[in-house]
VEXSE-375277 format. One record per residue (C-alpha): y, x, z. Coordinates in steps of 0.02 Angstrom, whole numbers, padded with zeros to 5 digits, always signed. Example, Ala and Ser with C-alpha at 12.3 -4.5 7.8 and 13.67 -1.06 7.14 Angstrom:
-00225+00615+00390 -00053+00684+00357 
This chain:
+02462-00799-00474 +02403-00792-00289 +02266-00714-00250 +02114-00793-00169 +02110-00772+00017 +01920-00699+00059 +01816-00837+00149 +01835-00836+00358 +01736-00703+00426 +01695-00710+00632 +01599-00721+00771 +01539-00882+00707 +01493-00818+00515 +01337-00720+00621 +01186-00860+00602 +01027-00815+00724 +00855-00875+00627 +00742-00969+00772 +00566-00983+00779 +00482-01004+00591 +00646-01026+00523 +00669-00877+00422 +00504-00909+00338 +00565-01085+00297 +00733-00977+00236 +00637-00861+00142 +00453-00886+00109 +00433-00750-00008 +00479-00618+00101 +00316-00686+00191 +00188-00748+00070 +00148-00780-00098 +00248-00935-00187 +00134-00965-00342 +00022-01091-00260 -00036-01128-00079 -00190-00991-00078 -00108-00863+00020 -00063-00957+00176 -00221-01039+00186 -00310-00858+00153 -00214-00822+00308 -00341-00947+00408 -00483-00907+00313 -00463-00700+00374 -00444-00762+00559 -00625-00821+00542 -00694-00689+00438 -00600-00571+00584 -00693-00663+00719 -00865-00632+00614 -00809-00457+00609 -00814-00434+00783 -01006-00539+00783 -00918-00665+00863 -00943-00792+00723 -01120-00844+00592 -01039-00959+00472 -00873-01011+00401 -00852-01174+00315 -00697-01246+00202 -00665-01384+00143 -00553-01469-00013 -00502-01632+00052 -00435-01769-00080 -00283-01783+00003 -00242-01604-00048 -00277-01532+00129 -00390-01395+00163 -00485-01385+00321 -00569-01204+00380 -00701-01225+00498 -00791-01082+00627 -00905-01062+00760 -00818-00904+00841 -00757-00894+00995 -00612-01037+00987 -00428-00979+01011 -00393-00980+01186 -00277-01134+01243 -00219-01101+01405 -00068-01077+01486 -00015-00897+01426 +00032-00792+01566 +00247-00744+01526 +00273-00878+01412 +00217-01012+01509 +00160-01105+01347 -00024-01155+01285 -00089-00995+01176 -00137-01105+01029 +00024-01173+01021 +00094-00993+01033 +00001-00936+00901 +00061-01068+00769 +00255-01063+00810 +00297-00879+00847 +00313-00747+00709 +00242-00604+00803 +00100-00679+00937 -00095-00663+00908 -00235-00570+00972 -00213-00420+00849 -00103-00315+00919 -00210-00270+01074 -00296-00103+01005 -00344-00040+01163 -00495-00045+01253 -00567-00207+01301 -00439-00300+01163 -00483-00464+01089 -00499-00372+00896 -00560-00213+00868 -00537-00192+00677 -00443-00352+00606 -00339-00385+00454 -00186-00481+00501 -00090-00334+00589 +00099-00386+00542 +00108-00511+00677 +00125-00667+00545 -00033-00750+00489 -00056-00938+00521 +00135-00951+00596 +00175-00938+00421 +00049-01044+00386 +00131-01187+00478 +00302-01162+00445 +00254-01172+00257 +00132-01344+00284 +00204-01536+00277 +00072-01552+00434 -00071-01430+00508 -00202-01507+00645 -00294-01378+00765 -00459-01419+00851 -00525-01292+00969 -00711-01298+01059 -00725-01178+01189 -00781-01177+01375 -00859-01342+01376 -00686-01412+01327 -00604-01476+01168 -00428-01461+01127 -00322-01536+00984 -00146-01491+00929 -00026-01566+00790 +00120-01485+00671 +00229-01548+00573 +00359-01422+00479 +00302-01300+00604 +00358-01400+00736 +00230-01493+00884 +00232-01646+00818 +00053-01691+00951 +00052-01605+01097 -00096-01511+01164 -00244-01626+01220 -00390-01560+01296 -00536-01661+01344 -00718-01634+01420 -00847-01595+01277 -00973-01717+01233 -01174-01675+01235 -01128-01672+01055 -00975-01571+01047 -01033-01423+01164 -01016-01282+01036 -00874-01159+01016 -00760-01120+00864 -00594-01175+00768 -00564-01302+00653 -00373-01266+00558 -00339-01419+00437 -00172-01369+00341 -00059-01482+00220 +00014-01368+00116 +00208-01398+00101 +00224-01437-00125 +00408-01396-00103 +00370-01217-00055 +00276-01151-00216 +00279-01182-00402 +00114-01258-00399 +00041-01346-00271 -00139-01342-00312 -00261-01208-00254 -00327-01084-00406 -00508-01131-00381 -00585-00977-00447 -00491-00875-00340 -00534-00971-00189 -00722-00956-00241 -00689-00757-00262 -00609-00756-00103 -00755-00863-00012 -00900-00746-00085 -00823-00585-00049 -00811-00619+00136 -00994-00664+00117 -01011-00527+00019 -00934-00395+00176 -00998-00483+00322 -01211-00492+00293 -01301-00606+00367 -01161-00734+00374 -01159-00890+00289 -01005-00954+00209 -00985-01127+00119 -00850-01212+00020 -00886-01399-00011 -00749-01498-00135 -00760-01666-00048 -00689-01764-00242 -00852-01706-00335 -00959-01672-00192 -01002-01524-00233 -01058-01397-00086 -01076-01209-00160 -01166-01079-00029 -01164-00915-00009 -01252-00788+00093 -01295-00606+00083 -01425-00497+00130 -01399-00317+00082 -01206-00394+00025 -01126-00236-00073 -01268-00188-00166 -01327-00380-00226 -01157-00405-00283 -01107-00235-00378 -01278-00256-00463 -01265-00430-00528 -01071-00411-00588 -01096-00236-00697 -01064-00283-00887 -01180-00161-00932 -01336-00031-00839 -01262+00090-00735 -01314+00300-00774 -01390+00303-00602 -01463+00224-00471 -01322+00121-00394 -01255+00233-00235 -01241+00142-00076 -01199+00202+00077 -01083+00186+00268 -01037+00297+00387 -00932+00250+00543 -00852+00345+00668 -00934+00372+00876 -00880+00431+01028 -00993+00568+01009 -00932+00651+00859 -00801+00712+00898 -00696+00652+00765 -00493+00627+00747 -00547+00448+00693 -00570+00284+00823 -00744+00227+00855 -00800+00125+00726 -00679+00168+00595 -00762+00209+00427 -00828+00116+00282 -00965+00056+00177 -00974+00074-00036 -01076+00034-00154 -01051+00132-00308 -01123+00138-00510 -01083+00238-00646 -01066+00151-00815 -01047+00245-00999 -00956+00086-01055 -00879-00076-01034 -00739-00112-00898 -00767-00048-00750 -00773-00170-00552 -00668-00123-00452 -00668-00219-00292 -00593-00124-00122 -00550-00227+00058 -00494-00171+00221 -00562-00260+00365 -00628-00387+00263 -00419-00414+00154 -00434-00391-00018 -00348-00251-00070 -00315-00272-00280 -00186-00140-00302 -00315-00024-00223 -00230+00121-00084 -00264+00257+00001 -00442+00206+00042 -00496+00196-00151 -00394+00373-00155 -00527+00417-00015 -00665+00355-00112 -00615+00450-00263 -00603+00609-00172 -00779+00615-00095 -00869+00556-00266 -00762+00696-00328 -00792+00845-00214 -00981+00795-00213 -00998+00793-00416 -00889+00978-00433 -01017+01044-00309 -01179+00972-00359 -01109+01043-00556 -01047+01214-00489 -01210+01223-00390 -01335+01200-00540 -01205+01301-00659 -01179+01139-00770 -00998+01165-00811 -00958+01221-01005 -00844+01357-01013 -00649+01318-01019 -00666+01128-00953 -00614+01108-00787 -00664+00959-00675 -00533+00834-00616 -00532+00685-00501 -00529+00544-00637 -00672+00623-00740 -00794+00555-00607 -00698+00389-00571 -00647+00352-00760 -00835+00265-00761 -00852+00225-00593 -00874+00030-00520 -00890-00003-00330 -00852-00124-00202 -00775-00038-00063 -00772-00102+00133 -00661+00012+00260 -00644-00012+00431 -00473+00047+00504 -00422+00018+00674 -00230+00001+00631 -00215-00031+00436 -00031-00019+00356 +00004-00104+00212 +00137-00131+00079 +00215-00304+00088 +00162-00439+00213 +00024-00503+00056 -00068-00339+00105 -00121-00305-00087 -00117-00104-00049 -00167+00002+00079 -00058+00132+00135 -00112+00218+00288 -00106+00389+00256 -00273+00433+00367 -00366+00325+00267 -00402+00431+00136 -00451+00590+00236 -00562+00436+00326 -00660+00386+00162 -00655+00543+00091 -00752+00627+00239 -00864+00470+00236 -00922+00472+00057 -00931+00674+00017 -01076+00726+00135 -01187+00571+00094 -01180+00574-00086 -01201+00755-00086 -01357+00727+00021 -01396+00591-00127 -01367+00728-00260 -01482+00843-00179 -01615+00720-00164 -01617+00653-00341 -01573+00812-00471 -01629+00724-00619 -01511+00597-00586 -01363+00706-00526 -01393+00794-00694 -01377+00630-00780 -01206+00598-00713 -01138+00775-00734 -01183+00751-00933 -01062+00586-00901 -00932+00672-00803 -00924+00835-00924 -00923+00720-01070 -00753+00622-01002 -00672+00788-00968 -00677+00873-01146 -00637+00700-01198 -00485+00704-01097 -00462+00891-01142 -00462+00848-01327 -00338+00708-01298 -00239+00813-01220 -00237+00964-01348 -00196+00835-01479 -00036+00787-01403 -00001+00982-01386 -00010+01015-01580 +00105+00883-01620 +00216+00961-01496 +00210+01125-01512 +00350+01199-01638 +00491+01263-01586 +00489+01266-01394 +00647+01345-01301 +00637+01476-01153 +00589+01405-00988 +00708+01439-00858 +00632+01582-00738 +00661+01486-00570 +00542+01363-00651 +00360+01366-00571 +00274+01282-00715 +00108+01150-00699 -00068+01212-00776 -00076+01064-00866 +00003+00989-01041 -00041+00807-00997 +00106+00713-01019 +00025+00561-00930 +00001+00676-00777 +00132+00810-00760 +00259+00804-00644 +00438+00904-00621 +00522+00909-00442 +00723+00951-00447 +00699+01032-00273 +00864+01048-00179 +00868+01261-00132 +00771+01386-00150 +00713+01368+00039 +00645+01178-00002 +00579+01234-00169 +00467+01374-00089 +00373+01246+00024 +00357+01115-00131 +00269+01274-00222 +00158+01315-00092 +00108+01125-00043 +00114+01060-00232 -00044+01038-00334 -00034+01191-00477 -00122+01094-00581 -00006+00941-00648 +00153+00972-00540 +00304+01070-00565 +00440+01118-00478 +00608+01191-00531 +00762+01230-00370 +00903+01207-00403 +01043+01296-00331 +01189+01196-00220 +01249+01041-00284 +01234+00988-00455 +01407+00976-00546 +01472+00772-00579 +01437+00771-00751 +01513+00574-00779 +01639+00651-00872 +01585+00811-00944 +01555+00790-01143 +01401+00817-01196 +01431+00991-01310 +01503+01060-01149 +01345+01015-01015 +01260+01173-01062 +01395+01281-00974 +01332+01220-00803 +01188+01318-00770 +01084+01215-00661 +01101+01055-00800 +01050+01196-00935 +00894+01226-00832 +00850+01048-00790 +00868+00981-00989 +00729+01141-01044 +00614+01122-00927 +00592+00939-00991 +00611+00967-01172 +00730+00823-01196 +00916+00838-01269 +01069+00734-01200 +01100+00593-01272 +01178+00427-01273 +01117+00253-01213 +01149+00217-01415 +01049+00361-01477 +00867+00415-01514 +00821+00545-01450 +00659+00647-01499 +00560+00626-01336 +00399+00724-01429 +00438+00889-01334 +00446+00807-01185 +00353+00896-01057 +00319+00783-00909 +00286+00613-00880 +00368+00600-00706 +00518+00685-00660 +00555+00661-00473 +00715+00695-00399 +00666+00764-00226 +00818+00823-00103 +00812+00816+00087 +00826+00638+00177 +01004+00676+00255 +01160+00631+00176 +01201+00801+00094 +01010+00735+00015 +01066+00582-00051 +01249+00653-00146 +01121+00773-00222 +01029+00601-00269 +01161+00523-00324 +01229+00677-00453 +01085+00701-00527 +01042+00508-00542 +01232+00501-00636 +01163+00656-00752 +01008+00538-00812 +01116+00383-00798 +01254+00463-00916 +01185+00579-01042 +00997+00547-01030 +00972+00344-01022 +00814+00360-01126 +00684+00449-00995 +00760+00290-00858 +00748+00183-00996 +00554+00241-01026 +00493+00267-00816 +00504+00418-00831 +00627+00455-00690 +00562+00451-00508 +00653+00484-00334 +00551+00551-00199 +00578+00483-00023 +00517+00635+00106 +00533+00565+00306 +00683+00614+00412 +00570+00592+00578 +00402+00647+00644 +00314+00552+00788 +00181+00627+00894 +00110+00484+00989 -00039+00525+01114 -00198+00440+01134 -00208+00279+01176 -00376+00178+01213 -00471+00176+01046 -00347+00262+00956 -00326+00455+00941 -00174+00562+00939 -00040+00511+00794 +00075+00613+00701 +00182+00473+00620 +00283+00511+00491 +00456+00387+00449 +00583+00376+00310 +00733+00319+00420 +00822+00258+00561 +00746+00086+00538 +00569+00151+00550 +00605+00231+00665 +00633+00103+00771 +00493-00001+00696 +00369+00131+00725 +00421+00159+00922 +00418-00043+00958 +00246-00029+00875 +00207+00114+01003 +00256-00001+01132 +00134-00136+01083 +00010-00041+01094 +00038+00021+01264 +00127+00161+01271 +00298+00176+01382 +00453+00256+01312 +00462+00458+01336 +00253+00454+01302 +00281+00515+01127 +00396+00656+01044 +00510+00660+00903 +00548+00776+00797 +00708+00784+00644 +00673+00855+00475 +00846+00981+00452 +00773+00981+00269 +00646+00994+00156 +00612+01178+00192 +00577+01145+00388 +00422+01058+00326 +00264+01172+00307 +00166+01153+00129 +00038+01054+00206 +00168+00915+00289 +00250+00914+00117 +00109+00882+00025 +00024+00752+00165 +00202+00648+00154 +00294+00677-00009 +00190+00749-00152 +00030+00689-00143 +00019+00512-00260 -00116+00461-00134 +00010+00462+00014 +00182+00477-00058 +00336+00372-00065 +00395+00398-00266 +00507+00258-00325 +00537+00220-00505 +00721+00240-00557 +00755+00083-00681 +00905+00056-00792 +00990-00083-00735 +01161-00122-00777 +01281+00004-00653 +01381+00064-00792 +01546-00021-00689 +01461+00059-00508 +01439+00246-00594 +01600+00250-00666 +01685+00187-00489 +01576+00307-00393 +01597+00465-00503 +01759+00434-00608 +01884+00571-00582 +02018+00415-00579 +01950+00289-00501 +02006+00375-00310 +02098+00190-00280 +01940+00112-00325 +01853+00192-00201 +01959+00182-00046 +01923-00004-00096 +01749-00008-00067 +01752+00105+00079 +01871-00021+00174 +01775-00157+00125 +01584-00089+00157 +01632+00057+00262 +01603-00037+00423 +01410-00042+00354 +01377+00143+00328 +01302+00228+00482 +01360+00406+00478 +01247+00552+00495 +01314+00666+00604 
């Protein structure tokens, strides 16, 4: 039989994306593909940014019965001029191109202070994802209108002299949302609504107004003390205390390592039952899957409880005080300002700037402290609450140690075992040396995390029977520290003694880090499939580079921290942006794990506020594992490497 030539591959395979093409290619890298809310959010946060800045009183939208939704301002009006090096009108710019807005300019003087839409997308993907989107601009006595189709100009810019009726300023973005680009094309109504009062909600004082043009219905909303009104009339049930309300934001004058104006506002009540709300934003995006300015909130609540309780000598004997003993029952709505907010996917559903939480945290603590002080009966109240969830959580947990607790084997000596028996929060790191492993111990939290070194390189067990793994000293260690037998993907194994709920693979982000990886991922893989199989497998992901940018404008001094090459080079075009020329910052490798002090460690890899910890799942690489580890598969091999091995960039 001949064998099947492989398709042409040459200078002419390599296709270049223009303009919004690649979202057109693949809209889901970009936005949400459910239904149409998403990109016409993305219009709705450029007015609630312009309202941020006090630019803007009220934001209208509209549901038009052809399907099209209009958004409405009275901000400033996007600027359509000719833009200075592309020689284009700015509106137009700011529709077609991927990465042009006004939201990258964070120094002083910029257009947006403190904005949402910082990944240089926004209403570009907007239009390429709408049949047609019409812009109408009032601003300097003029009015301009511009037309898309498909992303494309289908009307070019026209600007004409405003009327005595049309002198005003503001945007008016009327989008036609493309059907053939989500699975439904109708808005979720209540989530627009949610959306719509939660702006008015964050922004007091400004009045926001949805009308639905096929019923004629016009709903309202405005807020006057915003975070409170809402928190209060959305609890299921009274709250222990006096709802807790408060802001603080950062000023020149105090000296802090944050920008001016960065901070945040909460509103916080503490509940004995029912569900708790849970509402947290950042510059005005909702934020569902929370971050590391709800980890910030937590913190502060926390700190301030544990002292007001150690300071009145309220805490029972043997119970000791943990973060989600004062959250378990706590609802807020949560409003943080950050100058340059990262988050995880273009959607923006979780915050993950890492100063964030030292932001909030420092926020919160001293004011609800001061709060504590000022109202004892009440502090007393929710230190009954807090001490009550913790010897709940203590008995829980004491349970789950009975039914464990027969038979246990010797734990290995190099092991530097966790305070805690809480399977839901204990965690083992397989820390590559004994040099990496000391600065885990020192920067690791005693209290649910473990950490066990291993020596060298862990031996390829793909083909070691299971009666004979127990030889190898380092796989000996590893299976009684978690309490779990090998197995078989076909077994059962008795998972009762196991002894933590994560275990993280953790080895230096080099190469010689990820064949260590790889080893120990084919010991789990092969002979225990059930703790994948369960989540209970984790790899780490420590940075290979440090970057110490210098002030700039608004912005302090940055030690940025990056996984890889490619954020590397992410992270340094960023820098550019925002001002800086090349040679203004420094970089610094990571050798390994055990260059990092405790403190960087902890800050970048094992704190769950801050970390990178991804879930290992089983998917089906029986056919890759035995390739990549089989002692006969050497042919097999040189395959893949002469196929792929123009890919690899080699760490040298």
């Amino acid at each position: 039989m001949a064998s099947r030539r492989p398709p042409a591959y040459s200078e002419s395979s390599i296709r270049v994306l223009k303009g919004l093409e690649p979202v057109r290619q693949r809209p889901g890298m970009y936005t949400r593909t459910d239904n149409p809310l998403h990109i016409v959010q993305e219009v709705i946060d450029n007015s609630a940014d312009e309202a941020l800045g006090g630019y803007c009183r009220h934001i209208a939208v509209t549901l038009h019965t052809d399907g099209s939704v209009s958004v409405e301002d009275d901000g400033r009006g996007i600027p359509f001029g000719l833009h200075p090096e592309e020689n284009a009108p700015v509106v137009e710019l700011v529709f077609t191109r991927l990465h042009a807005g006004g939201k990258f300019d964070k120094l002083q003087g910029g257009a947006y202070s403190f904005s949402g839409g910082l990944h240089g997308v926004g209403v570009s993907v907007t239009n390429a994802l709408s049949a047609r989107l019409e812009v109408t601009v009032w601003r300097d006595g003029q009015v301009a209108t511009i037309a898309f189709a498909g992303g494309e100009v289908v009307q070019p810019l026209a600007v004409r002299k405003a009327t005595r009726d049309d002198r005003r300023s503001g945007t008016r973005v009327r989008v036609w949302p493309d059907a053939s680009y989500f699975d439904s094309p109708q808005l979720p109504l209540g989530d627009l609504i949610h959306l719509l009062r939660s702006k008015a909600v964050l922004l007091p004082g400004v009045k926001v107004d949805l009308l639905q043009e096929k019923s004629g219905e016009v709903t309202h909303w405005e807020y006057a003390r915003g975070l409170r009104d809402y928190l209060q009339g959305s609890l299921p049930t009274d709250p222990v205390i006096d709802l807790f309300e408060g802001e603080h934001y950062a000023s020149a004058a105090d000296g802090e390592s944050f920008a001016e104006g960065e901070g945040a506002a909460w509103c916080v009540a503490f509940t004995e039952e029912g569900a708790a709300l849970r509402e947290s934003y950042v510059n005005l995006i909702p934020t569902p899957a929370g971050g590391t300015h709800e980890a910030g909130l937590r913190e502060g609540l926390f700190q301030a409880v544990k002292g007001f309780i150690e300071l009145h000598s309220l805490q029972p004997k043997g119970v000791k005080l943990l973060p989600e003993d004062v959250f378990a029952r706590a609802s807020f709505v949560l409003s943080a300002r950050v100058l340059d907010p990262q988050f995880q996917g273009q959607i923006k559903e979780k915050l993950n700037s890492r100063d964030a939480l030292r932001l909030v945290g420092q926020a919160v603590r001293p004011v609800f402290e001061l709060w504590l002080s000022a109202h004892v009966d009440q502090g007393r109240k929710l230190a009954e609450l807090v001490i009550r969830q913790a010897q709940s959580r203590l008995r829980a947990a004491q349970k789950v140690e009975k039914k464990k607790g027969s038979g246990v084997a010797v734990l290995p000596g190099k092991l530097t075992d966790c305070e805690s028996r809480d399977l839901s929060r204990n965690e083992l790191f397989l820390v590559e040396g004994d040099s990496a492993g000391g600065s885990a111990k020192m920067g690791r939290d005693k209290e649910f995390q473990a950490v066990l070194p291993l020596r060298g390189k862990v031996l390829n067990s793909w083909e070691i029977e299971p009666d004979r793994l127990f030889a190898n000293t380092e796989i000996h260690d590893i299976a009684v520290a978690i309490g779990v037998d090998p197995h078989g993907k076909d077994d059962t194994p008795d998972l009762s003694n196991l002894r933590y709920g994560k275990i993280c693979i953790l080895s230096d982000a080099d190469v010689d880090g990820s064949h260590i990886q790889v080893l120990l991922l084919t010991l789990f893989f092969r002979h225990f499939p059930k703790l994948i199989e369960h989540g209970h497998v984790c790899v780490a992901r420590p940075p290979l580079y440090r970057l110490d940018a210098p002030a700039r404008g608004k912005k302090p001094a940055q030690k940025i921290y990056v996984l890889d090459d490619a954020e590397l080079q992410a992270a340094q075009d960023k820098l550019r942006k925002d001002g800086l020329k090349d040679g203004a910052w420094q970089i610094s490798r990571f050798k390994g794990l055990g260059e990092m002090s405790a403190e960087q460690l902890w800050d970048t890899t094992l704190n769950p506020d801050t970390r990178r910890l991804y879930r290992v799942r089983l998917d089906d690489a029986q056919a890759l594992f035995h390739q990549l580890m089989g002692k006969g598969e050497a042919q097999a091999r040189r395959g893949l490497m002469e196929e792929y091995g123009d890919q690899v960039e080699v760490d040298i």
